[in-house]
ZATORZA-612778 format. One line per 8 residues: their letters; for each residue x negated, y negated, z negated of N, C-alpha, C. Coordinates in steps of 0.2 Angstrom, whole numbers, plus 5000, padded with zeros to 4 digits. Layout:
% ZATORZA-612778
a = X/Y/Z/X/Y/Z/X/Y/Z ~ ...
% end
This chain:
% ZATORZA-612778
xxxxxxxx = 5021/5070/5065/5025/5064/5064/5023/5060/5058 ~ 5022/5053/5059/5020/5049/5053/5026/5048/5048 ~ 5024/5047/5043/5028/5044/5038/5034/5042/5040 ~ 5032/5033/5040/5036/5029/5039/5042/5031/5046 ~ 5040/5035/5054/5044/5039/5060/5049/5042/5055 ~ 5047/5046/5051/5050/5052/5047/5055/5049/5043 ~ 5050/5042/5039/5058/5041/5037/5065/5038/5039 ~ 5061/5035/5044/5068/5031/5048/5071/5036/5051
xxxxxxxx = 5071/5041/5054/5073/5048/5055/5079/5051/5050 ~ 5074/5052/5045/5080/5053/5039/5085/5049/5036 ~ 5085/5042/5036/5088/5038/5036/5094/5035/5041 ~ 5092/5038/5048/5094/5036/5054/5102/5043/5052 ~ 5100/5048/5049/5104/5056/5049/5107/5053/5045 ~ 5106/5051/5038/5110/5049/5032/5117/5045/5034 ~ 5114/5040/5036/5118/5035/5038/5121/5036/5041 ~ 5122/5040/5048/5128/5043/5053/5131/5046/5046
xxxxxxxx = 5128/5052/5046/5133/5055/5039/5139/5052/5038 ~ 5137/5044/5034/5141/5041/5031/5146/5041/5034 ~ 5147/5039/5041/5152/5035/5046/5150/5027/5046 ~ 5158/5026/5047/5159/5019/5049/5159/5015/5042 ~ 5153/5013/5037/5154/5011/5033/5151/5003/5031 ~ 5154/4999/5025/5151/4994/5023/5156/4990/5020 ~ 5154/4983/5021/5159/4981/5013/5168/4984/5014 ~ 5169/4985/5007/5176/4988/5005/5181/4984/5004
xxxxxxxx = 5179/4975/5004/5183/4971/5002/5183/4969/4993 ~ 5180/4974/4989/5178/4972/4982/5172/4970/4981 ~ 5168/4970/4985/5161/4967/4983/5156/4972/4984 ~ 5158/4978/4987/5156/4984/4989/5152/4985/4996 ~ 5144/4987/4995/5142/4989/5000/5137/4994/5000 ~ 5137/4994/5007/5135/5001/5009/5126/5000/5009 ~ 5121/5002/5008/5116/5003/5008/5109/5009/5007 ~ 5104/5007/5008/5097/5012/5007/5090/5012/5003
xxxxxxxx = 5087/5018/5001/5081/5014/4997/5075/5014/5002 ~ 5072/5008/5002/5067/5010/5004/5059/5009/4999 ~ 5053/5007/5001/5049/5009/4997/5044/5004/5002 ~ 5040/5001/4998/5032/4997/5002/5028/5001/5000 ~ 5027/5005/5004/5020/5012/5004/5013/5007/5006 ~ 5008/5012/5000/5002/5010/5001/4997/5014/5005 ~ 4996/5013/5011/4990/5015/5013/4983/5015/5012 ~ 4979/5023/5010/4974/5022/5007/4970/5024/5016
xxxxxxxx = 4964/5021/5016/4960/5022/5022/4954/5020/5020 ~ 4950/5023/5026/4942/5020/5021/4938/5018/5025 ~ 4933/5015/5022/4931/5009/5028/4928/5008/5032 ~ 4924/5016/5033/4920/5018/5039/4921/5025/5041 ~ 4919/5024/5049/4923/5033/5051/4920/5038/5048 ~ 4924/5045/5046/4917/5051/5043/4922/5057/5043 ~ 4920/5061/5040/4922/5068/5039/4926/5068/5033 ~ 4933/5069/5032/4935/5071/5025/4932/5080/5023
xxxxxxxx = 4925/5077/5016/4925/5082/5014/4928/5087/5007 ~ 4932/5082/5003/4938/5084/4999/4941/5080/5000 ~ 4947/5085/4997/4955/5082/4996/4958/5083/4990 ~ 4958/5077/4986/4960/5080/4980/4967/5081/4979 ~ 4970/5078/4981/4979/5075/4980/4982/5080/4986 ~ 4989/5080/4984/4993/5085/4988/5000/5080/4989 ~ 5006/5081/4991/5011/5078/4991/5017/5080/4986 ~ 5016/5074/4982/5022/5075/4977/5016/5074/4969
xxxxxxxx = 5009/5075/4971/5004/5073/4966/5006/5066/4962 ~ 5007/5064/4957/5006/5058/4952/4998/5058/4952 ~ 4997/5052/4954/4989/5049/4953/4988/5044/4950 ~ 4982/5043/4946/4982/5037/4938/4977/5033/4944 ~ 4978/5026/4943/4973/5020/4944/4969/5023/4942 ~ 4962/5023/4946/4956/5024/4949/4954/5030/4948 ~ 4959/5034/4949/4958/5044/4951/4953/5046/4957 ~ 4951/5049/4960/4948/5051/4965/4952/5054/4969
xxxxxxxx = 4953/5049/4976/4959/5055/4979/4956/5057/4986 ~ 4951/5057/4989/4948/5060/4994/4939/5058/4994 ~ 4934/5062/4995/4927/5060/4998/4927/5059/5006 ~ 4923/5056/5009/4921/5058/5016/4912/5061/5015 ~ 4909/5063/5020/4902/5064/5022/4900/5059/5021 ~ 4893/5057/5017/4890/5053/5013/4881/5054/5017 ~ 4880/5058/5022/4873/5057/5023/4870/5052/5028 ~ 4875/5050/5031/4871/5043/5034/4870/5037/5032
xxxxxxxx = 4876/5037/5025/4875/5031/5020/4870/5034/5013 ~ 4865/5039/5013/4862/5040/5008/4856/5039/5012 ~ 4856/5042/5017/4848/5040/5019/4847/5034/5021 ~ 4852/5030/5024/4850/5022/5024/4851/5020/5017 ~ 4853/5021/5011/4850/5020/5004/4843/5021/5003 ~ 4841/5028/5007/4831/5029/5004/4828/5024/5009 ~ 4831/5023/5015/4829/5020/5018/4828/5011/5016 ~ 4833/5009/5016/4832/5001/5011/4829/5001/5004
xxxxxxxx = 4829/5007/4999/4825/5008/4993/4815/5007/4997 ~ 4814/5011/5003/4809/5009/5002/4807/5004/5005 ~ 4812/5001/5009/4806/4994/5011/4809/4989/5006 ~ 4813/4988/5003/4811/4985/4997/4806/4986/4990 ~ 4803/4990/4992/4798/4993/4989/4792/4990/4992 ~ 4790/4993/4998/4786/4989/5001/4787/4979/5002 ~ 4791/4978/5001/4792/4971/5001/4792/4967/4994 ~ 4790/4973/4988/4791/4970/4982/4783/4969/4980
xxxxxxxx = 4778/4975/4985/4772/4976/4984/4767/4969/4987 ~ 4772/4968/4992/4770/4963/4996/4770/4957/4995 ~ 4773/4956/4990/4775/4949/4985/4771/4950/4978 ~ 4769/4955/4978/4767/4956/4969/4756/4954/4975 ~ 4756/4954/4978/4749/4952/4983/4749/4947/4984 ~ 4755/4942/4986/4754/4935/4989/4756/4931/4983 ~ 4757/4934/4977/4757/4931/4972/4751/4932/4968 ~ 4747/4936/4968/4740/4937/4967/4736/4933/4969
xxxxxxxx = 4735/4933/4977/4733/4928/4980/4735/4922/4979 ~ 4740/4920/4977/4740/4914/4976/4740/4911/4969 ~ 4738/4915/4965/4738/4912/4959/4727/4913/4959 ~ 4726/4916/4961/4716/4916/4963/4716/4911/4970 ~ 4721/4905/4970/4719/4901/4976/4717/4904/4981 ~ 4719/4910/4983/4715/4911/4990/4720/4911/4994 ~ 4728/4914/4994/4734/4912/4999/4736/4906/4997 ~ 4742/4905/5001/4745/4900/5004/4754/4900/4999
xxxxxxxx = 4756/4894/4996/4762/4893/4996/4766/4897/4998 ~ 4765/4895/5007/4769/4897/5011/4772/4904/5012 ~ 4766/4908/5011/4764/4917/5009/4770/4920/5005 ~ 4768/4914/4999/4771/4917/4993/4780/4915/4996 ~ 4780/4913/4997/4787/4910/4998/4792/4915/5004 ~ 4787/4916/5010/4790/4922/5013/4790/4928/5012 ~ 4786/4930/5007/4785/4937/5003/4792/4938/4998 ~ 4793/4931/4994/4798/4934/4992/4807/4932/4996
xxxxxxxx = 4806/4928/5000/4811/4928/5005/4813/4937/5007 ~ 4805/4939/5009/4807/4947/5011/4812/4951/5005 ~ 4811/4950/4999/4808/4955/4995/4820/4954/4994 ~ 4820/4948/4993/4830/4945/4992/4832/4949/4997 ~ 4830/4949/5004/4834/4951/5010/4834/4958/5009 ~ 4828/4962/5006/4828/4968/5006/4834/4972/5002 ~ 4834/4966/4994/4837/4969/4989/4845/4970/4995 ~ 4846/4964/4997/4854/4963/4998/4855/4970/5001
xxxxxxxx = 4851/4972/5007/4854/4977/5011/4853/4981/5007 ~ 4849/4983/5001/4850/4988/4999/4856/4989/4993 ~ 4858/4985/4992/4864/4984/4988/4871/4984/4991 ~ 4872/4982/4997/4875/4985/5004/4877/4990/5006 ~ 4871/4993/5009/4870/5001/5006/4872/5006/5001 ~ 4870/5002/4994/4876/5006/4989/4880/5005/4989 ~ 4884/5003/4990/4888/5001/4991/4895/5004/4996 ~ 4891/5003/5003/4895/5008/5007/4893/5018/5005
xxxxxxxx = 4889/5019/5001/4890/5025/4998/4894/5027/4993 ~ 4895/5023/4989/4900/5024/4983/4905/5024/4985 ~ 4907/5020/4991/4915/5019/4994/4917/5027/4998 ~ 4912/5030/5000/4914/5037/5002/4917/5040/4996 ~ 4917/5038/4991/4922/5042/4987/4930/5036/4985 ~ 4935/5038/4988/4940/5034/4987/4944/5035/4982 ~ 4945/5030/4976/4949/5030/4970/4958/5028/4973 ~ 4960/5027/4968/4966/5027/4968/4967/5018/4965
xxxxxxxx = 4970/5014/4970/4970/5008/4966/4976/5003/4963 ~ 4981/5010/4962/4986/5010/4957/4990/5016/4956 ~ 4992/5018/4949/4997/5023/4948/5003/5023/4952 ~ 5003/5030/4955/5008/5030/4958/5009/5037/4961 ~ 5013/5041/4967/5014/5048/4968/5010/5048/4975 ~ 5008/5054/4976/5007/5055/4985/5012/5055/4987 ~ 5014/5052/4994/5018/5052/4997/5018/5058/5004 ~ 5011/5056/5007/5010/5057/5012/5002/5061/5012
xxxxxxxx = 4998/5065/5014/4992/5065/5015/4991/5066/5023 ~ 4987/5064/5027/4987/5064/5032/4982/5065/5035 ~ 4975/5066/5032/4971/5071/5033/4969/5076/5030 ~ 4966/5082/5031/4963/5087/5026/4955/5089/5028 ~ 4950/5093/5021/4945/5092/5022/4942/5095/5030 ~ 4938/5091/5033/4935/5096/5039/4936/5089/5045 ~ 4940/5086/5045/4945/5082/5050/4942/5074/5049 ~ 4941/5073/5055/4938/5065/5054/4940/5061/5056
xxxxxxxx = 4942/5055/5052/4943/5049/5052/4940/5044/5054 ~ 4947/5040/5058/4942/5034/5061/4943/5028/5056 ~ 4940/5022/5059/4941/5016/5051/4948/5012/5054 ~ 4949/5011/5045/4958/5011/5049/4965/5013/5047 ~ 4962/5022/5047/4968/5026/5048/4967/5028/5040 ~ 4974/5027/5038/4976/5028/5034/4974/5036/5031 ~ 4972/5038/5025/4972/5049/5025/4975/5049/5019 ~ 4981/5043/5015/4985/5043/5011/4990/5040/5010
xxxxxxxx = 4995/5041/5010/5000/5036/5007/5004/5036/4999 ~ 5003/5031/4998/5004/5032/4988/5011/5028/4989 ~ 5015/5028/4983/5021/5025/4980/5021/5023/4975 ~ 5019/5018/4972/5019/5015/4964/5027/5013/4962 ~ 5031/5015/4957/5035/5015/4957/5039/5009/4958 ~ 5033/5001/4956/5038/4998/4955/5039/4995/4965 ~ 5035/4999/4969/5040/4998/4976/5043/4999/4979 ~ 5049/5003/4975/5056/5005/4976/5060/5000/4977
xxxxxxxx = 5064/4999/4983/5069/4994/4983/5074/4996/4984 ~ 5081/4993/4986/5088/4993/4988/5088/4990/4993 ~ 5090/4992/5000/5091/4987/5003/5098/4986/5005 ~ 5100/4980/5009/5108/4983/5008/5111/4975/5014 ~ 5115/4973/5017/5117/4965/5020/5123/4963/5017 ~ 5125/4957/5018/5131/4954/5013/5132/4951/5021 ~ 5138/4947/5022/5142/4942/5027/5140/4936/5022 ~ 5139/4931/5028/5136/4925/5025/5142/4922/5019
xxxxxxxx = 5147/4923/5021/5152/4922/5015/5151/4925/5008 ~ 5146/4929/5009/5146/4932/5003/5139/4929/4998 ~ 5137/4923/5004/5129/4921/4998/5130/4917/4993 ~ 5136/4912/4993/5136/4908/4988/5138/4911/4981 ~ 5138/4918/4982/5139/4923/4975/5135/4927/4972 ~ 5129/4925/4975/5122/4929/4975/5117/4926/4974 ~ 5112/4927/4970/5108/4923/4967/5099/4927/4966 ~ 5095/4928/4966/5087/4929/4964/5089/4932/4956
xxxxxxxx = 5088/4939/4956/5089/4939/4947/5097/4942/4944 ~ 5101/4939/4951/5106/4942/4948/5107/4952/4949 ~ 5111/4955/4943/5115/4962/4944/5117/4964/4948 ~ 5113/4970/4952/5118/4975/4954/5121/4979/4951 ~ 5126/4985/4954/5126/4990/4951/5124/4996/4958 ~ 5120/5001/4956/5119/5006/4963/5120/5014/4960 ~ 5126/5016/4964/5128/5021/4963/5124/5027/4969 ~ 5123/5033/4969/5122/5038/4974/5123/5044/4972
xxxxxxxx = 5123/5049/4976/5128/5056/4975/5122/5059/4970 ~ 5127/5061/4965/5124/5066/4960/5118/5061/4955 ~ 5119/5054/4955/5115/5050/4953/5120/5047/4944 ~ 5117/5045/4940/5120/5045/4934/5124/5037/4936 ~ 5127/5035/4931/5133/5031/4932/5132/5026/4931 ~ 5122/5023/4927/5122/5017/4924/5116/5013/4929 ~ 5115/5014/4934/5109/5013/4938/5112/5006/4938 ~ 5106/5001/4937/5107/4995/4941/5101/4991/4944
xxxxxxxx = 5101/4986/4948/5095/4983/4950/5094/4974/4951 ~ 5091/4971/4950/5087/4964/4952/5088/4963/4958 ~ 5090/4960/4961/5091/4956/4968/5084/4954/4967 ~ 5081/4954/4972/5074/4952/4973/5071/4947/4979 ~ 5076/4948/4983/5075/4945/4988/5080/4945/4995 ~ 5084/4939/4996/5089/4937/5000/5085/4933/5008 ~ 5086/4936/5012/5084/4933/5019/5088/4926/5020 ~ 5083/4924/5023/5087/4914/5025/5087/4916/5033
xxxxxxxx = 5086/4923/5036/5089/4922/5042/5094/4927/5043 ~ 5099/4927/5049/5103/4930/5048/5101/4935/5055 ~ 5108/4940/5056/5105/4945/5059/5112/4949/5060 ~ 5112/4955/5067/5117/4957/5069/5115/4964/5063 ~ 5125/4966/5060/5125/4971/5056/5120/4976/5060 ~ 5116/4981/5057/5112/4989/5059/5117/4992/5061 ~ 5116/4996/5066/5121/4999/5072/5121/5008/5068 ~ 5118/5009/5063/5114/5015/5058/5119/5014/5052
xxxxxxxx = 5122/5008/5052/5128/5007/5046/5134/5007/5046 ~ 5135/5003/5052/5142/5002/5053/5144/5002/5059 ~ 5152/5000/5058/5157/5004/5067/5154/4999/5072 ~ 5158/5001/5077/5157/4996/5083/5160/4990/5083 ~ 5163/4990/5079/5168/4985/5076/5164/4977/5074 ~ 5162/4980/5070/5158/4976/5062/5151/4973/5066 ~ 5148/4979/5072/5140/4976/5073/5141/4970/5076 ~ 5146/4966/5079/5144/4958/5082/5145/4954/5075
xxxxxxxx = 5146/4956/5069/5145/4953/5064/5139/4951/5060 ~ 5137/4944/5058/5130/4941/5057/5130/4944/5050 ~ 5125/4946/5047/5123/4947/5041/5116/4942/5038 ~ 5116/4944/5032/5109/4943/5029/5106/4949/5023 ~ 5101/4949/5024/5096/4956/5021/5096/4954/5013 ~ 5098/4958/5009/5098/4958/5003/5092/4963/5000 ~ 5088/4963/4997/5083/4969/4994/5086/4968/4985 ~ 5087/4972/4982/5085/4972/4975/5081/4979/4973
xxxxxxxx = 5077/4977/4966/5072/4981/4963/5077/4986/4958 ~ 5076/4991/4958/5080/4995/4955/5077/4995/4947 ~ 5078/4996/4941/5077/4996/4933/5072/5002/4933 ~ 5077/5010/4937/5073/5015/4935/5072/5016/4942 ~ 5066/5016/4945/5066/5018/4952/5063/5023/4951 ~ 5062/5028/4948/5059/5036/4947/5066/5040/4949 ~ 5073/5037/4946/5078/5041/4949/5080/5041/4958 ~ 5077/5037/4960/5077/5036/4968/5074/5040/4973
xxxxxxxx = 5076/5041/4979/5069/5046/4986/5071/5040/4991 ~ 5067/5038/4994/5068/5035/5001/5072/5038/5005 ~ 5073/5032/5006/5080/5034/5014/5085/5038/5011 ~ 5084/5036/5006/5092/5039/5001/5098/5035/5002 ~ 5105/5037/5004/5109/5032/5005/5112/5031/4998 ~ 5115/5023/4998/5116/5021/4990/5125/5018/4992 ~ 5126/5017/4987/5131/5012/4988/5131/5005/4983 ~ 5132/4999/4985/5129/4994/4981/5134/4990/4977
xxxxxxxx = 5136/4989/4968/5140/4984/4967/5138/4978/4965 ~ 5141/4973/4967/5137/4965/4965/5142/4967/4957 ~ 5137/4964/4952/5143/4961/4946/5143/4955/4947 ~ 5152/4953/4942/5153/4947/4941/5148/4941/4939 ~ 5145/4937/4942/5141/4932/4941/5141/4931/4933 ~ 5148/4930/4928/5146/4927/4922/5142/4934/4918 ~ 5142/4941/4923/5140/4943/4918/5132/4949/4922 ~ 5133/4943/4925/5126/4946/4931/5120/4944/4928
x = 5118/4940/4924/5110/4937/4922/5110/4940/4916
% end
């Protein structure tokens, strides 16, 4: 099962949980965390030959978190190493020649036309060798590994998923009546079970379209009711897990910014 299946799964179990829930008529609503996961993948198909990271690993910007099998892109390395070799010899000649007037301009000129086109591929070449070893391109936890050593990957698929903290969100919908009291920037407050009392987050982003309530939140009742998508970035998002259910308070506007 992929991740993000798993956690709409878990979130799908949370949320019945709940019941028939959502706004309580004080500014109260019912809500989830979710998270924009990074997928690490690599950029040509190979063999994972280690695995460094596990799940639940904290990894530092530019850590090494898998190798793949590096022999096809090392011998096209010796291999462009030496015809740019030969094409450097072959220009160190028609520059000879041409400096004892015996070649041509024109010699000189496509010798080293050779000799550029050689470098490139072979710069190329290092290039996709050094990427068989895949860093980490921001601090953050493993989430997910999804290959281990032995097991080949095609180009594409994902063999990690990272969470950098600051991609934690609230997700949570308001009744259109409820937008002219919510603003970019304003205060929440987010409570959760066994969660401490002062959690609060940043409205981050309010949808401009609307939408029938999630059938995963609320009654039979509520679902013909149009909402809009509210996200706020939580202060501490280290105290949160995905697909955690939350409950959401707006503060008072004068004392929300």
């Amino acid at each position: 099962m992929t991740w993000p299946r798993a956690i709409g799964f878990v979130l799908i179990a949370a949320m019945a949980a709940l019941g028939a829930c959502g706004k309580n008529g004080n500014g109260d609503f019912q809500g989830w965390v979710e998270a924009d996961m990074i997928f690490i993948s690599a950029d040509e198909q190979g063999r994972v030959e280690t695995q460094m990271s596990r799940e639940g690993d904290k990894v530092a910007k530019d850590s090494l978190l898998f190798t793949l099998d590096s022999d096809l892109q090392r011998a096209d390395v010796m291999q462009n190493e030496a015809t740019l070799a030969n094409a450097q010899q072959a220009l160190d000649r028609a520059r000879e020649l041409l400096k004892n007037k015996v070649g041509t301009q024109k010699s000189f000129d496509d010798a080293e036309a050779l000799v550029r086109t050689a470098q490139a591929r072979l710069n190329s070449s290092q290039t996709r060798l050094i990427r068989r070893r895949v860093v980490s391109p921001v601090d953050g936890v493993v989430q997910q590994v999804y290959y281990r050593p032995g097991e080949t990957v095609s180009v594409g698929r994902p063999v990690v998923a990272l969470l950098p903290p600051g991609n934690i969100k609230v997700r949570f919908f308001v009744p259109e009546a409820m937008l002219p009291k919510i603003a970019i920037g304003d205060t929440v407050h987010v409570t959760c079970d066994g969660c401490a009392s002062d959690l609060v987050a940043k409205i981050s982003f309010i949808s401009r379209t609307n939408e029938f309530t999630p059938p995963v939140i609320y009654s039979l009742e509520e679902r013909s009711k149009l909402v809009f998508m509210v996200e706020a970035r939580p202060d501490k998002p280290e105290t949160f897990r995905v697909g955690q259910p939350v409950s959401v308070e707006l503060a008072p506007r004068e004392t929300s910014r």
